[in-house]
C-alpha positions in Angstrom: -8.8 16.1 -6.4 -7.6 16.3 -3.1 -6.3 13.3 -0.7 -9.7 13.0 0.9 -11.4 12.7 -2.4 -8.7 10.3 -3.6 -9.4 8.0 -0.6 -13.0 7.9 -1.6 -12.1 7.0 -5.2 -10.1 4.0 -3.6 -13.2 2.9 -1.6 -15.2 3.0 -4.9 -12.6 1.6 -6.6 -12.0 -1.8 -4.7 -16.3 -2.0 -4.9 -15.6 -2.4 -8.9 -13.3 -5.2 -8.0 -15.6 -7.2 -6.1 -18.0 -7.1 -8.9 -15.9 -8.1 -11.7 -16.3 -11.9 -13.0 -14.2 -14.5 -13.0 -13.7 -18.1 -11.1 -12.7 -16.8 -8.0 -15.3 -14.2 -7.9 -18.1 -16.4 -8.8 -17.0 -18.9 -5.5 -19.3 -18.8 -2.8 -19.1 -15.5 -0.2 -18.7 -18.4 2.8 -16.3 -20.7 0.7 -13.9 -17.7 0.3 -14.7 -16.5 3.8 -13.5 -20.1 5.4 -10.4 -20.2 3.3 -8.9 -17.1 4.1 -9.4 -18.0 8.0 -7.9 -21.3 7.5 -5.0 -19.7 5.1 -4.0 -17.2 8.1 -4.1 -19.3 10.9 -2.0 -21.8 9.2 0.6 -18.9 7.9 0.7 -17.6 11.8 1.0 -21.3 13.2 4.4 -21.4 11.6 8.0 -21.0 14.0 9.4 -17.8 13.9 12.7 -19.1 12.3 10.7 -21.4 9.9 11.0 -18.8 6.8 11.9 -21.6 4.3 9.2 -23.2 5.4 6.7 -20.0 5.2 8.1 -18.8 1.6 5.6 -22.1 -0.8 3.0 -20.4 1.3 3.0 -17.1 -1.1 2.0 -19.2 -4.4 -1.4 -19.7 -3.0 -2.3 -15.9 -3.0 0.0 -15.6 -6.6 -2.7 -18.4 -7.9 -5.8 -16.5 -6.8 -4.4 -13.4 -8.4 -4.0 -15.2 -11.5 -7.5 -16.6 -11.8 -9.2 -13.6 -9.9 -7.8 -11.1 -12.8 -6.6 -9.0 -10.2 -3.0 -7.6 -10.4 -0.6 -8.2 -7.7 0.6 -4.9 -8.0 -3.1 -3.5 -7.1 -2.8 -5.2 -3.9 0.3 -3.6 -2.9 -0.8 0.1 -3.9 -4.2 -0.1 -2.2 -2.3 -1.6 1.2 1.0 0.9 0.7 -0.2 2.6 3.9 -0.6 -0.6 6.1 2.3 -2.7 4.9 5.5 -0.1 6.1 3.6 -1.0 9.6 3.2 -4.8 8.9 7.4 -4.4 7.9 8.2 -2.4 11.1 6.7 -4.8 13.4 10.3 -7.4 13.7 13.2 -4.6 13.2 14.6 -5.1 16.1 14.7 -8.7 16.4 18.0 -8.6 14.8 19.4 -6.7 18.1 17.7 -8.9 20.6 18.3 -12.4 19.1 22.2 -12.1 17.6 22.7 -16.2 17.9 24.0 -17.5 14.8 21.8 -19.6 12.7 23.3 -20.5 9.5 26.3 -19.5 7.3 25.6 -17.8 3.6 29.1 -17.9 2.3 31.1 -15.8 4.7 28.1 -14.3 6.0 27.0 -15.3 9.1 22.8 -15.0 9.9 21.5 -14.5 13.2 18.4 -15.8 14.6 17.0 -12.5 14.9 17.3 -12.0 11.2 15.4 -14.9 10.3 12.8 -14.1 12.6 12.1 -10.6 11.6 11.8 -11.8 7.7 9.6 -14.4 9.2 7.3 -12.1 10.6 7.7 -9.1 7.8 6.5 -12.6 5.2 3.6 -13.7 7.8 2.1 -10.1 8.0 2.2 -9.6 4.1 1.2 -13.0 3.4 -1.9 -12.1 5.6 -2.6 -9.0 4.2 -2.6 -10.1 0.7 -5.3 -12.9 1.8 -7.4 -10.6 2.9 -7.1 -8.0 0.5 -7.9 -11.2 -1.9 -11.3 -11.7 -0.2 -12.3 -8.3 -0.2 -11.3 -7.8 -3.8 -13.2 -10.8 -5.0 -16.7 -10.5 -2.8 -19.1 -7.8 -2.2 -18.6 -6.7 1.2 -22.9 -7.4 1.8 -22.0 -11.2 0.9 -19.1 -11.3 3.3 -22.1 -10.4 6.2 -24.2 -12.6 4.8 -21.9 -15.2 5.2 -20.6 -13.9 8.7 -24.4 -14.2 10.0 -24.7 -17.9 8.1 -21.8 -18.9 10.4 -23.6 -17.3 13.4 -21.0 -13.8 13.8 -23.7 -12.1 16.6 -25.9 -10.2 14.1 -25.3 -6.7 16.2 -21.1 -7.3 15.3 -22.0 -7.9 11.3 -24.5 -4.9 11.4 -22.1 -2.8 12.9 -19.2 -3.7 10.2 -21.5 -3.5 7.4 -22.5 0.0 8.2 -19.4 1.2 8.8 -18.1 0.0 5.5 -21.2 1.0 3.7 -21.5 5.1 5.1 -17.7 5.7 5.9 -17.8 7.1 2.0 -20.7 9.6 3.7 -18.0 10.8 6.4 -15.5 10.9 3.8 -17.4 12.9 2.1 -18.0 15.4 4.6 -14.5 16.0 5.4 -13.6 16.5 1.6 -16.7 19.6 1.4 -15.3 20.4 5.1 -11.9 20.6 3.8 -12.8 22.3 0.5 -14.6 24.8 2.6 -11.0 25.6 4.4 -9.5 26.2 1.2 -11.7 28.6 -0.2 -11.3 30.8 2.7 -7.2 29.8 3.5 -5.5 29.7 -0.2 -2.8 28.9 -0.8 -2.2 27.0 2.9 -1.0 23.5 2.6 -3.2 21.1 5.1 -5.0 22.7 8.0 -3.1 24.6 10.5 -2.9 23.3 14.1 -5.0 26.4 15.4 -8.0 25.1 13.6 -7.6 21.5 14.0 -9.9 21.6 17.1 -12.8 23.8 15.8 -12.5 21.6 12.6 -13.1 18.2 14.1 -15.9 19.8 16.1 -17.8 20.6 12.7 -17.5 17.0 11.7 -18.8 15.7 15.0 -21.6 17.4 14.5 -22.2 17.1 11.2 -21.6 13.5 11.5 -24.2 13.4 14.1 -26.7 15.1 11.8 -25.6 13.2 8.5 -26.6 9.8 11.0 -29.9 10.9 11.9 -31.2 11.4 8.4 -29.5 8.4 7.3 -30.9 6.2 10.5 -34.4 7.6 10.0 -34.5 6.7 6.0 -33.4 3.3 7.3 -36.3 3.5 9.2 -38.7 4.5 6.2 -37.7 1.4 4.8 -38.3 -1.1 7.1 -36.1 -1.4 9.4 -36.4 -2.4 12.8 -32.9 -3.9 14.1 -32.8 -6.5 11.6 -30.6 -5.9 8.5 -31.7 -7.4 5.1 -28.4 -8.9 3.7 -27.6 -9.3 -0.3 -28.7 -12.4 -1.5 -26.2 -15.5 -1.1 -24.6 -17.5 -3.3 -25.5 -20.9 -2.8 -23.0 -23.2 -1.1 -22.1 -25.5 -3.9 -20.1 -28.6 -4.9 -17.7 -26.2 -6.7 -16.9 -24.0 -3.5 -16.6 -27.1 -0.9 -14.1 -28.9 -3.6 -12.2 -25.4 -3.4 -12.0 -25.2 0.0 -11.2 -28.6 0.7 -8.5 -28.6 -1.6 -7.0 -25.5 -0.3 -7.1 -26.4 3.1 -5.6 -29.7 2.2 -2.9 -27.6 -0.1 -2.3 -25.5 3.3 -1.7 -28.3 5.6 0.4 -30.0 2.7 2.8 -26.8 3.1 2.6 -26.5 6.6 3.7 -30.0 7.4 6.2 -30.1 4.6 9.2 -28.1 3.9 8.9 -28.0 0.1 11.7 -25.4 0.1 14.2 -27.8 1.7 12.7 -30.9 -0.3 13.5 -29.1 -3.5 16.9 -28.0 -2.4 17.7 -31.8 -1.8 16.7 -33.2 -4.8 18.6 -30.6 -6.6 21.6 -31.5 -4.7 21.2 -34.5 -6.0 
C-alpha cells in the first residue's frame, strides 16, 4: 500500500468514526456544530500570556473523548501532519518578547515563553475540537446543519463535494502513481523531470473523472439543489448540552480555576 492509498484509508477511516454510537454521536449535527464554534472562539478570546488560564480549557475535549469512545491518541495520529505547523506558529516569540514574567525556582520566564505555549495550547485545543466534530457526525449532517443555520447553499455544496469526491482524485493519483512504478522500478517518489507531465495527466483526468460524475448527478435529479442526509431533530437533550457547555466555557473563561486551585491548596 502506498502513501496515496494510505491517505484514502484514513479518509475511509474517520467516515467509520462518525458512524459509530454513543452519546456524543447520537447529539444533534447543529448541537455539535454550535458548540465547537462557541468552544473556539472562547479558547482564541483568551490573552496571549493567560496559559493558566487556557490549560481547564483541555478537559472539555478529554470529556468528549471519553463519552464519544474515541481515543485521544486517534486524534493526534490522524492530525500528525497539521499539528508540527499549529506548534511552529509562536517559536519565535521567545526572541521578540524576552521581558520577564515570573520566577520558577531560579529560572526566570520570559513573556515570550508564555506566549508561544499559549498559542501552541490554543491551536491544539482547536484542532482537537474540530477533529471532535468531525469524528462524531457524518460530514452530510454537518451541511445539513450548515444550510439550517443559513451557510449560502453554493459554500455547503461546494464543501460537501469536495469532501465527498476528494477519495475519487485520490484515487486517480494512487493508479497514476502505480502506473509510474510499473514502468520506473525500483525509483523512490517521482523524479522532478516528470513532475510536470504527471500533474498534466491528473488535470485531465480529473476533468474527465468530473464530467461523468456531474452528469450521473444529473441523471439523478439534480438541478443546483443538493438533497442533504436527513437531520437529527433538534431536541431537549442537545439544547441542555449546548447550554451547558457554553455555560461550562464562559465558567472557564471568566475564571482562573488554575490559580483558584493553587490558592486553596496553599492554604
Amino acid at each position: 500500500m502506498n502513501k496515496v492509498e494510505k491517505a484514502l484509508s484514513e479518509l475511509g477511516a474517520m467516515d467509520e468514526l462518525a458512524a459509530q454510537d454513543s452519546p456524543i454521536h447520537r447529539l444533534s449535527a447543529a448541537a455539535k456544530l454550535l458548540n465547537t464554534i462557541a468552544y473556539i472562539i472562547i479558547v482564541m478570546s483568551f490573552d496571549k500570556y493567560q496559559l493558566s488560564g487556557l490549560i481547564p480549557m483541555l478537559l472539555w475535549p478529554v470529556l468528549l473523548f471519553q463519552l464519544s469512545g474515541i481515543r485521544v491518541g486517534t486524534c493526534f495520529y490522524k492530525l500528525r501532519i497539521v499539528l508540527p505547523l499549529v506548534m511552529a506558529v509562536g517559536l519565535f516569540n521567545p526572541i521578540f518578547d524576552r521581558h520577564i514574567l515570573l520566577h520558577v525556582g531560579k529560572l526566570a520566564v520570559s513573556g515570550g515563553v508564555i506566549s508561544m505555549l499559549t498559542l501552541m495550547l490554543k491551536g491544539v485545543l482547536c484542532l482537537m475540537a474540530s477533529f471532535l466534530l468531525v469524528a462524531t457526525t457524518p460530514f452530510d449532517c454537518i451541511c445539513a446543519a450548515l444550510r439550517k443555520m443559513h451557510v449560502p447553499k453554493t459554500l455547503v455544496t461546494l464543501l460537501l463535494l469536495t469532501y465527498r469526491y476528494v477519495g475519487v482524485m485520490t484515487e486517480e493519483v494512487a493508479v497514476m502513481t502505480d502506473a509510474y512504478h510499473l514502468r520506473a522500478p525500483g525509483q523512490k517518489g517521482i523524479h522532478v523531470s516528470a513532475w510536470g507531465s504527471f500533474l498534466g495527466q491528473l488535470l485531465l483526468r480529473s476533468m474527465d473523472r468530473a464530467q461523468e460524475l456531474y452528469s450521473s448527478m444529473l441523471l439523478r435529479g439534480y438541478h443546483q439543489h443538493f438533497h442533504y442526509a436527513p437531520e437529527k431533530p433538534f431536541k431537549a437533550a442537545d439544547a441542555a448540552y449546548l447550554i451547558l457547555s457554553i455555560a461550562l466555557f464562559l465558567a472557564l473563561r471568566f475564571v482562573d480555576l488554575s490559580q483558584l486551585l493553587g490558592r486553596m491548596i496553599v492554604r
